[in-house]
C-alpha positions in Angstrom: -13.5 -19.3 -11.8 -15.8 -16.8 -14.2 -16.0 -19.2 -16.7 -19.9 -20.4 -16.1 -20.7 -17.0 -16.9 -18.3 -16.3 -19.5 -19.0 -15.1 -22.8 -18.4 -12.7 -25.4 -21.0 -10.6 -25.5 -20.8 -10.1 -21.9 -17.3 -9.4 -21.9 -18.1 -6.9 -25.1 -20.8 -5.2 -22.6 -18.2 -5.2 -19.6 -15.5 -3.3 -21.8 -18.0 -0.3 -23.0 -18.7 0.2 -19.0 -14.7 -0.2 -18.5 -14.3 2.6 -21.3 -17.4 5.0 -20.3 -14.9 5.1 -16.9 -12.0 6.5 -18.8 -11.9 10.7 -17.9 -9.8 13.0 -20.0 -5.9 12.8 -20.3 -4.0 16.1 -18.0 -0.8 17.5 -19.1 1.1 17.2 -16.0 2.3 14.1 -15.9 3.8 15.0 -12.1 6.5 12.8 -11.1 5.5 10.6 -8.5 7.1 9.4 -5.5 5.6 5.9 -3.5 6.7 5.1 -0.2 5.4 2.0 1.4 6.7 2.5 4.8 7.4 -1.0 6.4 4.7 -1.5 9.6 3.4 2.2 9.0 0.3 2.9 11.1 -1.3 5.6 13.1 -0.6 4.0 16.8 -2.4 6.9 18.6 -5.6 5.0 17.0 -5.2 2.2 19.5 -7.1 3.1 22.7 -5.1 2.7 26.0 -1.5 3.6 25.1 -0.3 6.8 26.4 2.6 9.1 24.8 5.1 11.0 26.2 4.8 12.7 22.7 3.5 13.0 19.4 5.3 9.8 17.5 3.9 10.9 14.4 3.9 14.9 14.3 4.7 15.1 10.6 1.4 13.3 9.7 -0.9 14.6 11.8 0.4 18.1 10.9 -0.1 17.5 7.0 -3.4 15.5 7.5 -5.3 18.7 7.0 -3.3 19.8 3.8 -4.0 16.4 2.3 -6.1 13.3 0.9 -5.1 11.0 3.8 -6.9 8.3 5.5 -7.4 4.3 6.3 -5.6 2.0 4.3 -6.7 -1.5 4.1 -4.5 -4.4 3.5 -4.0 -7.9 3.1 -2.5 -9.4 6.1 -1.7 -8.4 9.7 2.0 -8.5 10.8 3.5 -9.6 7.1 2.5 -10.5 3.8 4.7 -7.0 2.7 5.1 -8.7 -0.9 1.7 -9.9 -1.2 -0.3 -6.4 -0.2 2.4 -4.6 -2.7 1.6 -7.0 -5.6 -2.1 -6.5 -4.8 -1.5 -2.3 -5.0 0.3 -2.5 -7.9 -2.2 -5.0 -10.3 -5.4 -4.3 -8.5 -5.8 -7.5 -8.4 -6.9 -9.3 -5.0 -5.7 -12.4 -4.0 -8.9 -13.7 -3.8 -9.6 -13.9 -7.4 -6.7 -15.6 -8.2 -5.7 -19.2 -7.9 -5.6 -20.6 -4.1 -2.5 -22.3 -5.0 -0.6 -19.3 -6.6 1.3 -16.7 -4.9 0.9 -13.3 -6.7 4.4 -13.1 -6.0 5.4 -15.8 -7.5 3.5 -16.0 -11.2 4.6 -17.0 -14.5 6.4 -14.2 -16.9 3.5 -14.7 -19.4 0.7 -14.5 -16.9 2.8 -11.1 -15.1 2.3 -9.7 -18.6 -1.0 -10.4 -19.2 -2.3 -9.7 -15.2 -2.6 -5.5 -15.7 -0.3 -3.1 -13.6 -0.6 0.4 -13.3 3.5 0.5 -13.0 3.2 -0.5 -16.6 0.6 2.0 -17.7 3.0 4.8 -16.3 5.8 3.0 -18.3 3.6 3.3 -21.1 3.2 6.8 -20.4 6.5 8.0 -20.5 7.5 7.5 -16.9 11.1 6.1 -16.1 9.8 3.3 -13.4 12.1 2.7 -10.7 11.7 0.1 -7.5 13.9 1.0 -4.2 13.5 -1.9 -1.7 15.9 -1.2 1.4 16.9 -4.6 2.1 18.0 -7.5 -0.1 16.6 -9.6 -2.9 16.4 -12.4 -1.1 12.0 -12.8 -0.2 9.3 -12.4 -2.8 10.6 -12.3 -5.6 11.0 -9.1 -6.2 14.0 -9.0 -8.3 12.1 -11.0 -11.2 8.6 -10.0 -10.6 9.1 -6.3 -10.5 10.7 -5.8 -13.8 7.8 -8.2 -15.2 5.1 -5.6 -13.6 7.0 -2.5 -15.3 10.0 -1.4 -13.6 12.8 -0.3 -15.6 15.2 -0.5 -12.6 15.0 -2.7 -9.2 17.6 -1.7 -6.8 18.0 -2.9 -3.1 20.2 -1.1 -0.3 23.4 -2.7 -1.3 24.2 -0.1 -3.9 23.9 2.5 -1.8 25.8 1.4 1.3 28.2 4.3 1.2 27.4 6.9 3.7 23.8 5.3 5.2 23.1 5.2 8.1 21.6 2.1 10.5 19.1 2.1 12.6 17.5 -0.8 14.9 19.7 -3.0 12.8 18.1 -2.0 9.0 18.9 0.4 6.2 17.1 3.6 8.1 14.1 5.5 6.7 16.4 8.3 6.7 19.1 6.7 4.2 15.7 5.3 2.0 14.7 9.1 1.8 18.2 10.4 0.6 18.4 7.4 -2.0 15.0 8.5 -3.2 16.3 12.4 -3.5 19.0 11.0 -5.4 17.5 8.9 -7.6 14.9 11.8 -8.3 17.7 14.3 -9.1 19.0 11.4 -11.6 15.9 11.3 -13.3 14.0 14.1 -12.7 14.3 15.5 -16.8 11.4 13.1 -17.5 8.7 12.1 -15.3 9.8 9.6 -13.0 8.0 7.3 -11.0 9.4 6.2 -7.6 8.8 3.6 -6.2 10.4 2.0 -2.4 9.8 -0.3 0.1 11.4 0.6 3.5 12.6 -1.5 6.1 14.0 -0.2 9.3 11.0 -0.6 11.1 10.2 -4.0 10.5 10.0 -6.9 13.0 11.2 -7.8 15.8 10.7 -5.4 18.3 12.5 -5.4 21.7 14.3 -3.4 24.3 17.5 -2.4 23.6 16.9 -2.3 19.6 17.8 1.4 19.8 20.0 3.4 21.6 17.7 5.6 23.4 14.0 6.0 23.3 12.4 9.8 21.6 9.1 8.9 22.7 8.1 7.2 25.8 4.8 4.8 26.2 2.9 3.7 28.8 -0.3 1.7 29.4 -2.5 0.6 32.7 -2.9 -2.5 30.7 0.5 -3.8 29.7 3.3 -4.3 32.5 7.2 -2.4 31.7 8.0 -5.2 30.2 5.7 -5.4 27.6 5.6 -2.1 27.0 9.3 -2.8 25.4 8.2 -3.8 22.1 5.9 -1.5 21.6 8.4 1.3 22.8 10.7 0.0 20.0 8.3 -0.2 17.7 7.0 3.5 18.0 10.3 4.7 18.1 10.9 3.0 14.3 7.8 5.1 13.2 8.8 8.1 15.0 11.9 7.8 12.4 9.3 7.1 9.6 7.4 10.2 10.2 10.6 12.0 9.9 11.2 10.7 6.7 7.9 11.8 5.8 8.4 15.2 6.7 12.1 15.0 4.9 10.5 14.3 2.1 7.6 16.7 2.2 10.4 19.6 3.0 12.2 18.5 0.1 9.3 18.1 -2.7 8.2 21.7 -1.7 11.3 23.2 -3.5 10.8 21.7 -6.0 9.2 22.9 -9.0 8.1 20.3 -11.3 4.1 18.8 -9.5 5.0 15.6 -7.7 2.6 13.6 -6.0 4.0 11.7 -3.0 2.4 8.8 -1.8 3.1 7.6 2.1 1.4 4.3 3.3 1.9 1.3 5.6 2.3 -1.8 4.0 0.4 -3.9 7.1 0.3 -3.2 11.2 3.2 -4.5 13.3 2.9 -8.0 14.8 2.9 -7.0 18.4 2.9 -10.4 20.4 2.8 -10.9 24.0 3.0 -14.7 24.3 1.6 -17.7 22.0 -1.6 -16.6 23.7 -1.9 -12.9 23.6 -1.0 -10.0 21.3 -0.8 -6.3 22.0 -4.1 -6.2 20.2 -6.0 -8.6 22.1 -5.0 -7.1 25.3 -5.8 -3.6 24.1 -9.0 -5.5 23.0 -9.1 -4.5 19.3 -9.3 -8.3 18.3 -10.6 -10.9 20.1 -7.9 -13.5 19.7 -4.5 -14.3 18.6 -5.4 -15.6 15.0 -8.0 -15.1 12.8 -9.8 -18.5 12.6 -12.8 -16.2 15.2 -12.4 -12.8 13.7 -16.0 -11.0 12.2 -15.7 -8.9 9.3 -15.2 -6.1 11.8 -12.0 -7.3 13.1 -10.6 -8.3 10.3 -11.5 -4.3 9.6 -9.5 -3.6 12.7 -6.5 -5.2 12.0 -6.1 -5.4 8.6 -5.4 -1.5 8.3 -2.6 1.2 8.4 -2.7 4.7 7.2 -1.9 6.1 4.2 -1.3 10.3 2.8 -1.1 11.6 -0.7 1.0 14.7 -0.2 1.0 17.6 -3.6 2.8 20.7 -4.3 0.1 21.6 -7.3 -3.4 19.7 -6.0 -5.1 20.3 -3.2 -6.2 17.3 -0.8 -9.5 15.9 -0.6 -9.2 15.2 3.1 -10.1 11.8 5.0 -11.1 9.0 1.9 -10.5 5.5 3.2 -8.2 3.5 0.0 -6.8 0.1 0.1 -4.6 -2.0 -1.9 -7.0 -2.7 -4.0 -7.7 0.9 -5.5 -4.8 2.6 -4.9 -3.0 2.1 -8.5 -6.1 3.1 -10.1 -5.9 6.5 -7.6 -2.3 6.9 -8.3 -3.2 7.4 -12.3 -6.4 9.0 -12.2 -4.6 11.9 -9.9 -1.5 12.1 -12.1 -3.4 12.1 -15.4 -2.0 10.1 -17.4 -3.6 8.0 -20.4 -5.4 5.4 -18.8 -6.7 2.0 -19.4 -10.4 1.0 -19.0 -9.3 -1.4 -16.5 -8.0 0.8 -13.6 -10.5 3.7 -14.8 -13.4 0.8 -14.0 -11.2 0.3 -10.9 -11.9 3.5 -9.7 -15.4 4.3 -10.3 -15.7 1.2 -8.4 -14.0 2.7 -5.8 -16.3 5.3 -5.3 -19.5 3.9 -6.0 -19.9 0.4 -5.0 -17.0 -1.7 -3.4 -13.7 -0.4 -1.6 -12.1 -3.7 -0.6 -12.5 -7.3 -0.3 -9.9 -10.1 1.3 -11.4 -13.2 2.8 -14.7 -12.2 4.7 -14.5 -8.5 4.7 -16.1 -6.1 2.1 -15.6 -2.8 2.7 -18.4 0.2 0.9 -16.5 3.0 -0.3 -17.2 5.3 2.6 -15.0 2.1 4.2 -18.2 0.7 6.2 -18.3 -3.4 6.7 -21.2 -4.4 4.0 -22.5 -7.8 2.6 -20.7 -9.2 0.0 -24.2 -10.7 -1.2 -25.4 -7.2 -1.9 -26.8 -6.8 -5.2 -24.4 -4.6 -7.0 -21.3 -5.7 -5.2 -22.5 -8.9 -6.0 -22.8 -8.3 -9.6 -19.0 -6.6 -9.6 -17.7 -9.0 -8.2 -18.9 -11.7 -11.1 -17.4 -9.1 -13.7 -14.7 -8.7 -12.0 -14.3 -12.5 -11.7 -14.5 -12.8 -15.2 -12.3 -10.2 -15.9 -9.4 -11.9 -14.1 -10.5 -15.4 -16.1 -10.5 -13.5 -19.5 -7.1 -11.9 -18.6 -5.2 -14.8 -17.4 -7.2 -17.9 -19.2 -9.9 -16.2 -21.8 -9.9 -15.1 -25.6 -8.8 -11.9 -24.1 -11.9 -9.6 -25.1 -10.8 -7.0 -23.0 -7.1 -6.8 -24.5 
């Protein structure tokens, strides 16, 4: 794709506009600490559930202390690999080869594909990936180190003293590995990186001992009410580790930048003919095949915070996979690239997020992909992926 268009002077023109993007280099260099939070989502958003209390009190407490908002995603229910290898490369799906994982890519085309876990490699930055489960899906144990990890470690080195809950590695063990790891490295900048899993799938009665927070709906009977009762008592244990984390950075004197965010909602299902969601009527079916832009908008969403002991936050700002790299190195600083510099003027000016039929503005409103200038990004940005993977490699 890209290549009917393609051409050297265009890709010449393309890099000045990519290099007129760059801003000027900071100082800081704060560490900075990632957590995608396995199923992570605002579920007070979804109208006709009713709480017995706040499941998410940290994040609601520090939304007005921080840049926080809509995240939007690549798949509903899973897809965790795919969505995190979108963040990190900024590079959609979409624009890639229908028949190719971006999980599962060649070494050389991993090295040629950008990553802004590189660009803080490049920087200085020891890189380290925490996921809290095993090696064993996506790929992560050979891709990650080809996108710019130094280290990839998984919750079998740190077994000793963690605690389980709902059958996983709990947030609260993932927050105490990344304390650790940060006191190991903290002499340099460090970049943190870890994917948590004790709130992932399946969600049923019994999963934990007792319930903190109680739900109830006119629309779904006790018994469905039991998966989403699990399931809200998983993120009540995520916004904890939020908040453990957030108490933690704050004594700290070095700037960090801590970044919370969901990797996709929770598959909620009721039968093979209903969800949670299409009871609740957020979407109007089980699969997607009759979804509009708007509910792919819906459901292909979580929430996300950027938390700071030196910046102050910028309030509600919808991101996505798509653009939050490029958000991750223009707030820490560092010496960027024109690519994710490009990356984020886009995100403020013309396109926040694409994936299949939705395209989202940057105030996070549905929009036409056949507008003019999306339209016109889109071709560059086309091309960019075809001079990168396939091209003479005018932009480097």
């Amino acid at each position: 794709a890209g290549s009917d268009e393609y051409s050297e002077l265009r890709m010449k023109r393309l890099l000045l506009e990519m290099e007129a993007a760059l801003g000027e280099t900071g100082d800081q260099r704060p560490h900075i600490i990632f957590v995608m939070n396995e199923s992570f989502f605002d579920v007070t958003r979804l109208p006709g559930l009713t709480f017995s209390a706040d499941p998410l009190p940290n994040y609601h407490r520090l939304e007005g202390q921080t840049t926080y908002g809509r995240f939007y995603t690549t798949t509903c229910g899973g897809g965790t690999g795919w969505g995190e290898m979108q963040g990190f490369k900024g590079v959609a799906q979409d624009f890639l080869s229908p028949e190719r994982a971006n999980t599962d890519l060649t070494e050389e085309e991993y090295a040629l594909l950008p990553s802004y876990v590189r660009v803080l490699q490049e920087n200085g930055y020891h890189t380290t990936a925490f996921h809290a489960h095993t090696d064993e899906m996506y790929n992560r144990s050979v891709n990650y180190p080809q996108i710019g990890f130094d280290e990839v470690l998984f919750f079998e080195s740190f077994k000793t003293g963690a605690t389980y809950e709902g059958g996983y590695f709990d947030d609260s063990s993932s927050a105490d590995v990344i304390i650790s790891l940060f006191e190991q490295y903290r002499e340099n900048p460090v970049y943190l990186y870890t994917m948590t899993m004790q709130n992932h799938q399946t969600y049923h009665a019994g999963r934990y001992p007792e319930n903190r927070v109680e739900v109830s709906s006119p629309l779904l009977t006790a018994e469905e009410l039991e998966g989403v009762t699990c399931y809200v008592n998983g993120l009540y244990d995520a916004d904890r580790m939020l908040g453990k984390l957030v108490d933690y950075f704050s004594a700290v004197d070095e700037p960090v930048l801590l970044v919370f965010a969901g990797d996709h909602p929770p598959s909620l299902p009721l039968s093979q003919e209903e969800t949670v969601y299409t009871r609740l009527g957020v979407a109007p079916s089980i699969t997607s095949a009759q979804w509009s832009a708007e509910d792919y908008k819906n459901m292909m969403v979580t929430d996300y915070l950027i938390w700071s002991n030196y910046l102050d936050g910028e309030g509600q700002v919808p991101n996505s996979t798509m653009s939050m790299g490029a958000t991750v190195l223009e707030l820490s600083g560092v010496r960027n690239t024109p690519f994710f510099a490009w990356m984020n003027q886009i995100r403020r000016e013309t396109m926040l997020f694409h994936a299949r039929i939705l395209t989202l503005a940057p105030s996070g409103q549905v929009v036409s992909g056949d507008e003019p200038a999306i339209r016109a990004f889109r071709t560059a940005y086309t091309d960019v992926i075809y001079d990168t993977l396939y091209g003479r490699h005018y932009l480097g």
